[in-house]
N, C-alpha and C positions, 0 to 999 in steps of 0.2 A: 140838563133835566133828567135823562134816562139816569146818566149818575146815579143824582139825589134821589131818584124812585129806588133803583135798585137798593142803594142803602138804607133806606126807610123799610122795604121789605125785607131784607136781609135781616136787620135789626130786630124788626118782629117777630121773624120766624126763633133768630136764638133767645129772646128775651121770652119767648111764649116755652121753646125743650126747658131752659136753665130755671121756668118757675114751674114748670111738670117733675124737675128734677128733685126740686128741691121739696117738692109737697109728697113725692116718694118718700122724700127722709122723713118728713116730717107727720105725714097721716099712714098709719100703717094698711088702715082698713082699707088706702086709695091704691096700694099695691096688686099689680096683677100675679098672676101666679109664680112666673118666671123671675122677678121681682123678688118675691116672698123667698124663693127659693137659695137664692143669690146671698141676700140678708142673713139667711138664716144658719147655709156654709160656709160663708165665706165674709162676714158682718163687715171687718174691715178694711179689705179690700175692696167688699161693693160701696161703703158708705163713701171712704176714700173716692173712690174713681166718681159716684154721683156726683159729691159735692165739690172737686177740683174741676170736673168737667163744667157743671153749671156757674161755678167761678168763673172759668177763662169764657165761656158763651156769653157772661153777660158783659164781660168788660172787654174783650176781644173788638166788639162789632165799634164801641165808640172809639178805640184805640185806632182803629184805621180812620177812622174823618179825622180830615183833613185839616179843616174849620177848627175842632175842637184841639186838634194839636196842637196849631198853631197861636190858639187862643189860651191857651190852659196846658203851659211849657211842664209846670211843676205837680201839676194832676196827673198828666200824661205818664210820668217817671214813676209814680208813686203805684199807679193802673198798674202800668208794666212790670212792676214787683208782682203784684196783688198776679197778675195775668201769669204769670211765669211760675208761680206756686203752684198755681192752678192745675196747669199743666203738670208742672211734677206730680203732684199726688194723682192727677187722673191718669196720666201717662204710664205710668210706675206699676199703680193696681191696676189698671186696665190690661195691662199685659200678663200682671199674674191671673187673673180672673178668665182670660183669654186664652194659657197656656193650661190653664185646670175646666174647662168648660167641657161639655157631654156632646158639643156640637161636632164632632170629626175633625178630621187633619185639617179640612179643609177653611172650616171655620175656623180654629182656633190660629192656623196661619194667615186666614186673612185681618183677625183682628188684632195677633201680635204684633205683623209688622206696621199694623197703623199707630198703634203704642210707639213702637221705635223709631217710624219717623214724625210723629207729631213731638218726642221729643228732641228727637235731632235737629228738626228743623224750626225749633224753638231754641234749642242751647246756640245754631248758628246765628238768631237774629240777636239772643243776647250778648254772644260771643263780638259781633260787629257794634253792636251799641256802644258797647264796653271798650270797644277801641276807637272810636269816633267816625264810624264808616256809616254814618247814616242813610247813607240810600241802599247801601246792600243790606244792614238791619233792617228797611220797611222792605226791599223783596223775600226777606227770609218771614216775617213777620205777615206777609200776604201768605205764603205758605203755610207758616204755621194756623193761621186760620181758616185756612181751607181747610185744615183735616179736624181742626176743632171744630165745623162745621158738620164733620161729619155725625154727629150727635141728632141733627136736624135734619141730613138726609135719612139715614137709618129708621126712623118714625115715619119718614113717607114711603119711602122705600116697603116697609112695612104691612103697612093696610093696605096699599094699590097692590100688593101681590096676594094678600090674601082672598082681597075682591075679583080678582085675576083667576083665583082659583087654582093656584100655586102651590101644592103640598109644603106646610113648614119648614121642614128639614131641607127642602130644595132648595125654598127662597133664601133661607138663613144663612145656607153656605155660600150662594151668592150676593149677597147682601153683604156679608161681612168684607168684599173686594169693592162690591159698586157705593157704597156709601161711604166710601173714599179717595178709588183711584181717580173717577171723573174731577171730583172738589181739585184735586192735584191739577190733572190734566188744565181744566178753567183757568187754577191758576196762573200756569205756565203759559196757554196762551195769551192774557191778560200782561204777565209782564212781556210777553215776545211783543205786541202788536199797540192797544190799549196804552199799558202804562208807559211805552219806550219813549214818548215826550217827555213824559213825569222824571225819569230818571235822568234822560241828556238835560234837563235844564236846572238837576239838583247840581251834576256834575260841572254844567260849566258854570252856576253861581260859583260853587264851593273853589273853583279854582283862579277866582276874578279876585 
């Protein structure tokens, strides 16, 4: 049951960034400043990274039930294209937008390297698919959603420091590490503890 809650609200939260995402692209006037500004130097780059990221946020969160994999073998494959584009385009601009940003060393290195490894650790879950190693493809695939999550922390992250009373430039720098090394961290402990049934009992079907 906590399961099933937790992915009900997980799903909510990326299904509620990925249609904030996309009403960026699509209402100008719903644009905040920072937004506007983004759009306006850097058009394809930021439209890029919007619409890859709200791609992989919405097909990401169904991609991991379980249920629905196992129910829907040739949906799954087809997500996991659509999932994996996603990434590239957000991944790719996200880190030029990242390495051209006004924010400091500090920011723009903590939102580069989440670029490089949300797509590293998306080319490894592909990489495993692609060779028939299914259960290391769903831990690299836990990963990489963890950092595509990061899109969902960064918005909370966000207001609670402003209401905190956190100078912008302060929170932002920090921000750009914590609204994705923890999603990582979760993960890790998740497959350490959480999923390690999941995996010994993919391993000893697959070898029976």
């Amino acid at each position: 049951m906590a399961r099933i809650l937790g992915w009900i609200v997980m799903t909510f939260l990326a299904l509620a960034v990925a249609c904030y995402a996309v009403a960026l692209l699509a209402l100008p006037e719903f644009r905040p400043s920072l937004v506007r500004t983004l759009i306006a130097e850097r058009p394809v780059a930021a439209i890029a990274h919007f619409a890859g990221s709200a791609l992989a946020l919405a097909i990401g969160t169904f991609q991991l039930n379980r249920w629905l994999r196992s129910r829907f073998v040739g949906g799954h494959r087809w997500l996991g294209r659509l999932y994996v584009a996603g990434v590239l385009a957000g991944s790719i601009s996200g880190f030029v937008l990242a390495v051209q940003s006004s924010g400091g060393t500090i920011t723009q290195a903590g939102f580069a390297l989440l670029a490089v490894c949300w797509l590293g650790c998306t080319f490894m879950a592909y990489r495993h698919v692609r060779a028939g190693n299914i259960a290391e493809h769903r831990r690299w695939m836990i990963r990489s959603f963890a950092l595509t999550f990061a899109a969902v922390t960064l918005r909370i992250y966000l207001p609670v420091s402003q209401i905190a009373g956190i100078a912008f430039p302060v929170a932002y720098s920090a921000i750009a590490w914590l609204c994705w090394m923890p999603n990582l961290l979760v993960a890790e402990v998740y497959l350490r503890f959480a999923g390690a049934g999941d995996w010994r009992a993919q391993r000893v079907g697959s070898r029976a």
